[in-house]
N, C-alpha and C positions, 0 to 999 in steps of 0.2 A: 469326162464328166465335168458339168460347170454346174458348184453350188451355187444357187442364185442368192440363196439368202443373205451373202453379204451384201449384194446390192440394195439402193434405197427403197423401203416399201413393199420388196417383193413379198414375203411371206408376212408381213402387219396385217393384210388384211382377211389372212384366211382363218374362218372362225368364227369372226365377228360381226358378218352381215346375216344376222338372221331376221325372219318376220317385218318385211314390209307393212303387215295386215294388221296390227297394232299390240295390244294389250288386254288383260283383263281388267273389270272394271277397279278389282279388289287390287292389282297393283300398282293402277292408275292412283287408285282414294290412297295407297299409301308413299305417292311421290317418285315411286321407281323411274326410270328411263325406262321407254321402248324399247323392246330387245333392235337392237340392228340400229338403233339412232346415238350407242357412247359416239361419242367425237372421237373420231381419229387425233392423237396428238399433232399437230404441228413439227416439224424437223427444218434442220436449217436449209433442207434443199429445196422444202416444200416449196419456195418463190424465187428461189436461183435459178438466173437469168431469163427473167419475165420480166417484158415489154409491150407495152401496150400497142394493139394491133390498129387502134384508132383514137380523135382525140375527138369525138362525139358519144355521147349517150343513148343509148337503145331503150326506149318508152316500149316498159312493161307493165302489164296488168296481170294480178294474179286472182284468180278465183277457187276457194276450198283453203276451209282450216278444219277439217274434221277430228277425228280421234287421235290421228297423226298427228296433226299439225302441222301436212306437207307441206301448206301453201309458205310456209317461212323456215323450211328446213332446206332448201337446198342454197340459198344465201344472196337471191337476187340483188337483196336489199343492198348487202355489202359488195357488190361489182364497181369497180369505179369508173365503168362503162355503161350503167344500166343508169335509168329514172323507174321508179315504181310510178306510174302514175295514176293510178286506184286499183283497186282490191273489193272482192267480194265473194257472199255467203248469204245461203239464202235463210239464215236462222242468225237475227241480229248480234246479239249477244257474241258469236265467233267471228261474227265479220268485224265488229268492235276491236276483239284481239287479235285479229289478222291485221287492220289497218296500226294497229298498233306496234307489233311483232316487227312489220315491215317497213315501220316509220314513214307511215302515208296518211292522210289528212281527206283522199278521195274516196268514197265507197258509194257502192251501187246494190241493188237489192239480189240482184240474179246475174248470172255471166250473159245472158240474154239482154240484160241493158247494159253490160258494161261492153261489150264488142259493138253496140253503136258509139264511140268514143270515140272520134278519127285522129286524137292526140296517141292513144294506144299504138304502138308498131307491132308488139309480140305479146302475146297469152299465155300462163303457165295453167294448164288444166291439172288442178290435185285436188277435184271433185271426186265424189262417187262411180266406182267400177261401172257400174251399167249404164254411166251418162257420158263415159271417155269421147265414144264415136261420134253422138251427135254434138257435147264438145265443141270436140273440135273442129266435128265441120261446120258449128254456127261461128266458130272463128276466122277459120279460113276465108268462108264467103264474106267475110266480114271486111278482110284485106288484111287479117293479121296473120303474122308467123304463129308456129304454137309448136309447145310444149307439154309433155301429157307426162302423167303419172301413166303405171303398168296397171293391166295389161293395156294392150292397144284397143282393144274391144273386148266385147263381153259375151263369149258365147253365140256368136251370130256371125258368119259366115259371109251376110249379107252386106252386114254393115261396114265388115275387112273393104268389097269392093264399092262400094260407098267413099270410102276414105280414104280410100289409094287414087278413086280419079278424083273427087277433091283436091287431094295433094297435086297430082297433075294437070287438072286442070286449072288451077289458081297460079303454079306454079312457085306457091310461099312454099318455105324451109318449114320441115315440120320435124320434131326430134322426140323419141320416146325416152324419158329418163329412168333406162334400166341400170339397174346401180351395179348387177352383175361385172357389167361390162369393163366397171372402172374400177373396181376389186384392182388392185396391184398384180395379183397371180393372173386372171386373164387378160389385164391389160399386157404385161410380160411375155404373155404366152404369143397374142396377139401379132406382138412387134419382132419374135420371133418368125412365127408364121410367115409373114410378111418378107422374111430376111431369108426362105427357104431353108431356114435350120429346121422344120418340121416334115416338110414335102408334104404328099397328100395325109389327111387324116384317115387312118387305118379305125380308130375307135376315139369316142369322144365319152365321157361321163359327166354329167350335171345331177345336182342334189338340191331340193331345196324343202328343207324339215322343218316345221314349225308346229311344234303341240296345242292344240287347241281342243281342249277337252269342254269347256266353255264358249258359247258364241261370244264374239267379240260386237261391242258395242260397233252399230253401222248404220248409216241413211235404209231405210226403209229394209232392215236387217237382212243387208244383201249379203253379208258375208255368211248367215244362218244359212247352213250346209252347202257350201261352194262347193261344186265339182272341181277334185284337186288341179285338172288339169285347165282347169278355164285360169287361171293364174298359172302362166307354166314360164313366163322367162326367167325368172332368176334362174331356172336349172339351165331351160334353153340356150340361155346366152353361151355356155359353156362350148359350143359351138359356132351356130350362127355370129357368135359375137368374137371368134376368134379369127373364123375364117372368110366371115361374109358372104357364105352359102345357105342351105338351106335342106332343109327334111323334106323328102318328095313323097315318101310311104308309112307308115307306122302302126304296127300293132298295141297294143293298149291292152294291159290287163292290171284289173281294180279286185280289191278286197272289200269286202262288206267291213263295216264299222262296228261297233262296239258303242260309239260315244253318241250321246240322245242326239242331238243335235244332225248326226249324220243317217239319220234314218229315213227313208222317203216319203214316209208317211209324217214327218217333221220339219220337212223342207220344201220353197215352191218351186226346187230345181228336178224334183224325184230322185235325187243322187243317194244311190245305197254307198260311195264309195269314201271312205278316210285318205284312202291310198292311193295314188294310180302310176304304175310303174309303164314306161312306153317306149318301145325298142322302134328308131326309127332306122330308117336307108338313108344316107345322107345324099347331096348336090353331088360329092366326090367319090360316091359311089363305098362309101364306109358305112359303119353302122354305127350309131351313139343308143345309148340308154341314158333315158331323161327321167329323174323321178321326182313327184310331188307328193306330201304327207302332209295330216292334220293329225293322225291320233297315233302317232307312235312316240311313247315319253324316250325320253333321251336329247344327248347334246343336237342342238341344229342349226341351222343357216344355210346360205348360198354358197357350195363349195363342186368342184371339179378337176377335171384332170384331160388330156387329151395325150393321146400316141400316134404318135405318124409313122411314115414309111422311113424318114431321116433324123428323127429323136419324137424325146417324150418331156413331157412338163409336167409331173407331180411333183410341187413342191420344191424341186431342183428340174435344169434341163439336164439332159441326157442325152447325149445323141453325136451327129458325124458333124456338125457346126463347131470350126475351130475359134472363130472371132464372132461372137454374139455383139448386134446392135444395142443401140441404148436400151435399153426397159424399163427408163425412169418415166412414172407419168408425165405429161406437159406442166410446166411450171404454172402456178397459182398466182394471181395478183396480192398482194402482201396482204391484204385487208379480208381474203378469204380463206376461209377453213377447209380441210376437206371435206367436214362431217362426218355424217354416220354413214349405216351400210358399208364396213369396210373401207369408210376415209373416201366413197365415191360421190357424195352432192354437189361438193366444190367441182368438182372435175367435170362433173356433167352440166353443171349452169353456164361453167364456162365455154364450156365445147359449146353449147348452143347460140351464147351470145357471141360470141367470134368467126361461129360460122355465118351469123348474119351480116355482121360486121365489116367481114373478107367476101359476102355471098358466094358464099362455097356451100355446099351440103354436107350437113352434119353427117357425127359417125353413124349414129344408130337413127336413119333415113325411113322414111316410111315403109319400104320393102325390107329391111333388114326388119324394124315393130313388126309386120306383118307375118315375116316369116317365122318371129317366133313366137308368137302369139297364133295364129291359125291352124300351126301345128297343130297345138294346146287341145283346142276347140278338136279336131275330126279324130285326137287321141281320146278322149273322153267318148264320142262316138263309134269308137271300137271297143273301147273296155265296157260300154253298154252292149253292144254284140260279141261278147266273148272271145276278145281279143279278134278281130276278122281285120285283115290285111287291108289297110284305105287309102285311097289316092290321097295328096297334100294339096291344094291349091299352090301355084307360085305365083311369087309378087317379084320385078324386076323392072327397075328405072332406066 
């Protein structure tokens, strides 16, 4: 048995990454933090032996400062690889505090005129949920790389392949910043995987809780009654982000809500459901249980666990692996944070901008988005059919 917890970061981040989705407005007015945005502290390994991959600057453009405040939360600004070279919001007043936030002087009215900009290289999309897809492929055609908030799309099935031959056919780096991924425990888990101390995955578990008894303030109150599972990576990742496979089938079964907001006669999604728990079949022929909630009170966030045929990873590994690989995340350039979400922003800005850097393809690639995101979507369309058994679309580059 190998306690991970002494190692660096592995168990800091479990806990703390809850609620991508934001806040209420009542603990917004009184200053609170985000659930899921404390900052990770800084430790002294956090930039030990971090070296710069290149000695040029990567021209990025961000667009979206909503409720969140994505477009300056995952720390472009502070790369000492990047240039912010404009920013924008389509409601002045945020894109003021966006060009601000990110120490930029350039702004544009819509991402629509900012991806005509041919000084731009890369895009970070942390717009509105129902705008990810088109997004980002008005970026892509555009000639820019891009970077997208979760999910990868929005309940549309259509729009996954829309954006997958985008990606292919443009052939830019596209990376989805699931914060799951860079959690300490999955990242660990990951680099175990990777090192055959797990073998195949026999059972995966992903959780992702957020109480929302209250709509959350949103662009054209898209977050009022989400179908749990049209947001399903922070749990998905628990998988797909371990092993870089994918759900091929899944049953779906939803609970009717209690909470107004989640009524269908209240919503323009028809979703009766708060809950939606989804048993899928995995790529390696395992099974994972993926769950997303809005209205159960209790502790929450982005948490998991996975058991293979040659150990297991809750919290410690367990298993027939005598010499465990490193599991420290990749080292940070000294001027960046990890952030929030479990200490993952830093990590993911970076992984995007070094994979362009290196022209390599980032980790979480548009089939890895895809596959955990599409899941989401045809799991929601089972729990509307009473849990009925549904094929998965696969995405593979």
């Amino acid at each position: 048995m190998h306690d991970l917890s002494t190692r660096r970061s592995f168990l800091q981040a479990v806990g703390m990454g809850a609620a991508a989705l934001g806040l209420s407005q009542t603990a917004r007015a009184e200053g609170q933090v985000i659930p899921g945005f404390e900052k990770q502290a800084r430790d002294a390994d956090t930039s030990k032996g971090w070296k710069p991959v290149s000695d040029r600057k990567l021209r990025v453009g961000i667009v979206g400062y909503g409720v969140c405040n994505f477009g300056a939360a995952f720390s472009f600004q502070d790369h000492p690889n990047v240039e912010i070279v404009a920013v924008s919001d389509i409601q002045p007043d945020r894109c003021a505090l966006l060009a601000k936030a990110v120490r930029c002087e350039k702004t544009y009215p819509s991402l629509e005129e900012l991806v005509k900009d041919d000084k731009i290289e890369a895009v970070f999309v942390a717009t509105d949920a129902p705008s990810h897809a088109d997004h980002a492929i008005a970026a892509l055609k555009h000639g820019k790389h891009v970077a997208s908030a979760v999910p990868a799309v929005f309940g549309s099935l259509e729009d996954a392949d829309r954006l997958f031959e985008a990606v292919k056919t443009t052939g830019l780096k596209y990376m989805l910043f699931e914060t799951s991924c860079y959690h300490a425990d999955l990242h660990a888990a990951r680099e175990i995987y990777k090192a055959g101390g797990l073998g195949k995955i026999v059972y995966a578990e992903g959780e992702y809780y957020h109480y929302m008894p209250e709509p959350i303030p949103s662009y054209k109150d898209w977050r009022v009654g989400l179908p749990p599972q049209w947001y399903p990576t922070h749990s998905n990742a628990f998988y797909v982000g371990v092993t870089g496979g994918s759900f091929t089938e899944v049953s779906c079964m939803g609970m009717p809500s209690i909470v107004p907001h989640l009524q269908p006669s209240n919503n323009r999604y028809k979703n009766p459901f708060g809950t939606e728990i989804a048993l899928f079949r995995t790529s390696e022929g395992g099974c994972a249980r993926m769950a997303v909630s809005w209205d159960t009170p209790g502790s929450g966030g982005e948490q998991g666990r996975v058991r293979g045929q040659k150990g297991t990873v809750y919290g410690k590994y367990e298993g027939l692996e005598k010499n465990l690989p490193n599991i420290n995340r990749p080292p940070l350039p000294p001027t960046v944070d990890p952030g929030g979400h479990g200490g993952s922003h830093g990590y993911l800005m970076n992984e995007f901008v070094t994979a362009i850097l290196e022209d390599r393809k980032p980790l979480i690639d548009v089939a890895w988005a895809l596959n955990m995101t599409v899941s989401g979507i045809v799991a929601h369309q089972s729990a509307l059919k009473d849990g009925e058994l549904m094929k998965i679309p696969q995405y593979k580059l």
